[in-house]
C-alpha positions as CSV (number, residue, x, y, z in Angstrom):
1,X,84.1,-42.3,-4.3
2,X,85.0,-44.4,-7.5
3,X,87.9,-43.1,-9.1
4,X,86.7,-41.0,-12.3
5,X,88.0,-42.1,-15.6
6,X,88.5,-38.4,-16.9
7,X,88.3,-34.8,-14.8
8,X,86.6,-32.0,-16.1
9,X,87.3,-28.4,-14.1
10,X,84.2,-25.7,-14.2
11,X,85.4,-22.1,-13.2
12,X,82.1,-20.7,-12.2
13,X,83.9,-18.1,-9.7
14,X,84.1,-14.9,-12.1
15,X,82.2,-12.0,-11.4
16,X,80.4,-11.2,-14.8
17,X,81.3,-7.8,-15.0
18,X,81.0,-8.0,-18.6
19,X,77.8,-9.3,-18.4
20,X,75.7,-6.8,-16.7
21,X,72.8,-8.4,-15.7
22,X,71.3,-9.5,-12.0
23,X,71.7,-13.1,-12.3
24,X,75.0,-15.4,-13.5
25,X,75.8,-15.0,-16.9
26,X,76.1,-18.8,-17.2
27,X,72.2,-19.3,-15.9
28,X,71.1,-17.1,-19.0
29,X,68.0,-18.8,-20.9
30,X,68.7,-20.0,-24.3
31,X,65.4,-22.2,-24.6
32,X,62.7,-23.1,-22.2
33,X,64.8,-25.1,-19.8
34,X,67.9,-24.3,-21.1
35,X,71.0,-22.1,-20.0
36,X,74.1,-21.1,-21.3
37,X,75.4,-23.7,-18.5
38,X,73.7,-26.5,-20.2
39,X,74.6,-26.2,-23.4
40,X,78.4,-25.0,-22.8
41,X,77.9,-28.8,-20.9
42,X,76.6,-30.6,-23.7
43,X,80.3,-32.1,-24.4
44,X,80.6,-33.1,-20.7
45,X,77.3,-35.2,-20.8
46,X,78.9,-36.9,-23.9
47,X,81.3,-38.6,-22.2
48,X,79.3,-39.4,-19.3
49,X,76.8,-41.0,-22.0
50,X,79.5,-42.8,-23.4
51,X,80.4,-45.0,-20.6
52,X,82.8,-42.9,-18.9
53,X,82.7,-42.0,-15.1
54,X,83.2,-38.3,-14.9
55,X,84.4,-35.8,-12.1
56,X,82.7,-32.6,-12.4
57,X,84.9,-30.2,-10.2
58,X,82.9,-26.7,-10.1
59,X,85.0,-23.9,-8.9
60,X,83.1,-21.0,-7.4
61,X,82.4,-18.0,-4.6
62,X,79.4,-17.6,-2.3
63,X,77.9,-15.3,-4.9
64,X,77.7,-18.2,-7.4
65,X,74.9,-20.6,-4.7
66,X,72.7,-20.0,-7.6
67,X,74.5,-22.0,-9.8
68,X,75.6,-24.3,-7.5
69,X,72.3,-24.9,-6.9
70,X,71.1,-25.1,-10.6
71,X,73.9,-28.0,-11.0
72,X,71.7,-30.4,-8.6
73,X,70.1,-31.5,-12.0
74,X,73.2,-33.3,-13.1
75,X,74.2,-35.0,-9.9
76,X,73.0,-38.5,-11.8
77,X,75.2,-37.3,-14.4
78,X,78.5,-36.8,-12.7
79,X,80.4,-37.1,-9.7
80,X,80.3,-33.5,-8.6
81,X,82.8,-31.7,-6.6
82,X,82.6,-28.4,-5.0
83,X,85.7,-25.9,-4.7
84,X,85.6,-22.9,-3.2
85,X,88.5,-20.3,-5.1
86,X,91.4,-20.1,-3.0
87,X,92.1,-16.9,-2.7
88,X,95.4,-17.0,-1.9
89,X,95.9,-18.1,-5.1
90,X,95.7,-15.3,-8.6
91,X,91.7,-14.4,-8.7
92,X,91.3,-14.8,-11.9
93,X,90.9,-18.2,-14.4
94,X,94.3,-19.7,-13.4
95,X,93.5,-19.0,-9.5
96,X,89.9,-21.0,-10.2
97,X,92.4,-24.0,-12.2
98,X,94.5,-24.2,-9.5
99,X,91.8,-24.4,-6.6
100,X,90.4,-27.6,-8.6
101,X,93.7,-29.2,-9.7
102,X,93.9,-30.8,-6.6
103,X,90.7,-32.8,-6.7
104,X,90.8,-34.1,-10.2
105,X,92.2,-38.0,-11.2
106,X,93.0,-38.7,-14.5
107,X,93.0,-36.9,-17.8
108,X,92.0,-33.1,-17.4
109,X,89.7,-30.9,-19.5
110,X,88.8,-27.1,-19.3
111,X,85.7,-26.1,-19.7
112,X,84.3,-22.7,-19.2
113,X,80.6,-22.5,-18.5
114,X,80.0,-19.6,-20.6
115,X,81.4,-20.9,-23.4
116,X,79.3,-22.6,-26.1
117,X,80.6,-25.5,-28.7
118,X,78.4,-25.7,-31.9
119,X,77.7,-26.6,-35.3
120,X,79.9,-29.1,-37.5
121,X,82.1,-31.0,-35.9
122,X,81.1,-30.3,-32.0
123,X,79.3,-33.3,-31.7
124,X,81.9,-35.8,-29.9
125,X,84.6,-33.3,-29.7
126,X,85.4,-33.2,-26.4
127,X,85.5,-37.2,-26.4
128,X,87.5,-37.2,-29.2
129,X,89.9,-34.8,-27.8
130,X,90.4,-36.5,-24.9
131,X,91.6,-39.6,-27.0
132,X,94.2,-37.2,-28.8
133,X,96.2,-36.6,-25.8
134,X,98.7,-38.8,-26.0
135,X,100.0,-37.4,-28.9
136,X,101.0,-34.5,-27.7
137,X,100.1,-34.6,-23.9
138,X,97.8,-31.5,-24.8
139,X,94.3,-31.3,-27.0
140,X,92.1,-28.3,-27.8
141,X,88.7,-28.1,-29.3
142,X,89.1,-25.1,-31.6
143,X,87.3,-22.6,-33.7
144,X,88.9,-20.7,-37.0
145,X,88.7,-16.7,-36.6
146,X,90.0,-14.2,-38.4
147,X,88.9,-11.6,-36.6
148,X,91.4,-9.2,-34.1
149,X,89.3,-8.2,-31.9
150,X,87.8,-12.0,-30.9
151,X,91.4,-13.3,-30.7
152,X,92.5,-10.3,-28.4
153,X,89.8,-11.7,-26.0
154,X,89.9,-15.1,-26.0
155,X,92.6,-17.9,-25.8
156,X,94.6,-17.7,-29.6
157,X,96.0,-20.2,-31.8
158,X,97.9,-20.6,-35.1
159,X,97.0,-23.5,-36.5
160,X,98.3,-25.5,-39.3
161,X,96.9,-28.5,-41.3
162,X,99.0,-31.3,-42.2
163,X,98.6,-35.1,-42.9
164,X,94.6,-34.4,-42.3
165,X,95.8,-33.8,-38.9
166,X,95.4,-29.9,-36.8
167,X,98.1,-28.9,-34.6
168,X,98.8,-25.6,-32.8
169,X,101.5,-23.9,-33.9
170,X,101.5,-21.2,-31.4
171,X,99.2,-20.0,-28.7
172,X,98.9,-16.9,-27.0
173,X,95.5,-15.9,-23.7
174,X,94.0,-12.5,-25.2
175,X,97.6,-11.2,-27.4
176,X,97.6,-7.8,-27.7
177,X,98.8,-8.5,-31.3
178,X,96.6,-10.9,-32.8
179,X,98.2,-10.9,-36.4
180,X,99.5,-14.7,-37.1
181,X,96.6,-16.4,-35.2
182,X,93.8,-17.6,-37.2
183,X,91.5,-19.4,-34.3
184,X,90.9,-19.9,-30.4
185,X,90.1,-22.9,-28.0
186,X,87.1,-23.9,-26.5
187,X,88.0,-26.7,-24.7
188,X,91.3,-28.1,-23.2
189,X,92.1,-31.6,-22.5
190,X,95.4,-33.2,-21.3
191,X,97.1,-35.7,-19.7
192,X,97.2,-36.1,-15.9
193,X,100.8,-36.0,-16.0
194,X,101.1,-32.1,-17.8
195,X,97.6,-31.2,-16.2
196,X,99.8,-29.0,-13.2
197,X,100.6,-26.9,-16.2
198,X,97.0,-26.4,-17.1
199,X,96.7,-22.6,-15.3
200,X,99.6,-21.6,-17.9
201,X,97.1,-22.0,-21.0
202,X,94.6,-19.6,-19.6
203,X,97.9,-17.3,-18.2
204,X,98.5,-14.2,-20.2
205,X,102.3,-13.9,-18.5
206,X,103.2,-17.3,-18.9
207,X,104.7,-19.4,-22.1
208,X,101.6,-21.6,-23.2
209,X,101.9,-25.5,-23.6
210,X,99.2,-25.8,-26.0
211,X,102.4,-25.3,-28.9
212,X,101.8,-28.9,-30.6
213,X,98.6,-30.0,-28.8
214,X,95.9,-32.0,-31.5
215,X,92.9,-29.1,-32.5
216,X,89.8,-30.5,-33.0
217,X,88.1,-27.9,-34.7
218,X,84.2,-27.1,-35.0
219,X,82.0,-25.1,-36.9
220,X,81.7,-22.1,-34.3
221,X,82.1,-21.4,-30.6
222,X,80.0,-19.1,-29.0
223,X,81.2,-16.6,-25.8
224,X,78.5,-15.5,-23.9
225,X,80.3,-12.8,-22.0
226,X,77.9,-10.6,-22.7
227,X,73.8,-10.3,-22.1
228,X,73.3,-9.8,-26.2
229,X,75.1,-13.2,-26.0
């Protein structure tokens, strides 16, 4: 197996339980042809298209063979490797980031497959947050919100402008006091030297080492957690 140039870790091992319908939330229809899974993606296909050899490490349960399956249509794309979640490890997100970690090479990014980046500013973001890393060893592909209730679900950051460059401030997985953030990630990236500390972002107990990562931020990003989407 060539060795890939950058490593990008799926978690498709969650149970949907927010979801509520028969089939993975991530295999929901957008478009004829198109799922939640392919556009969330979109960012991933980017960098294969711009020269780069990519390893697609999907994390997932025997309940997930559906998407498994639906992921044959990118084996052109991507090196693909298949993870089961160890379950001696936490079940949720960080259990699924440390069942890949092992199989990845190189820089490291996150991305969830129900999680969509769009509008201004997504095109290239992933690739160009890859490229930030060595600032700061960390990158995040961000979204401004203002709302509480969003940044109590999701992954929060403060972020500050200076220079014409973002940086996070502070970030906090699903704070129970959201006052002082003002976005939330949609993507991670980071070196393959701070990657082992990659569960820690997505970690509610733990002290996140996204403070001073590069934010790339976009128009919107979409959670599809639930079927009104």
């Amino acid at each position: 197996m060539p060795i890939p140039d950058v490593s990008i870790i799926l978690p498709c091992a969650g149970f949907g339980t927010r979801f509520g319908a028969p089939y993975s939330k991530e295999l929901h229809c957008l478009a004829p042809g198109v799922t939640v899974l392919d556009r969330s993606l979109e960012a991933v296909v980017e960098l294969a298209e711009s020269g780069l050899n990519v390893r697609l490490v999907v994390v997932f349960r025997t309940h997930k063979l559906d998407t498994v399956s639906y992921l044959a249509r990118y084996a052109e794309t991507f090196q693909m490797v298949f993870v089961y979640q160890d379950e001696s490890f936490e079940p949720g997100l960080d259990g699924a980031i440390r069942s890949a970690l092992p199989m990845t090479q190189g820089p490291v990014a996150l991305v969830l497959p129900d999680i969509v980046v769009t509008g201004a500013g997504s095109a290239g973001s992933l690739l160009a947050a890859l490229r930030q890393i060595g600032v700061a060893g960390w990158s995040v592909v961000a979204a401004e919100e203002r709302d509480s209730d969003t940044l109590q679900r999701m992954g929060a950051l403060a972020v500050v402008e200076g220079g014409g460059v973002v940086t996070v401030g502070a970030a906090a997985e699903k704070p129970a006091d959201p006052s002082g953030f003002n976005a939330f990630w949609g993507m991670v990236a980071v070196t393959e030297e701070e990657a082992h500390r990659l569960p820690d972002v997505v970690n509610k107990g733990a002290d996140s080492p996204l403070a001073g990562a590069v934010a790339l931020m976009v128009e919107r990003i979409v959670n599809y957690n639930t079927a009104g989407g």
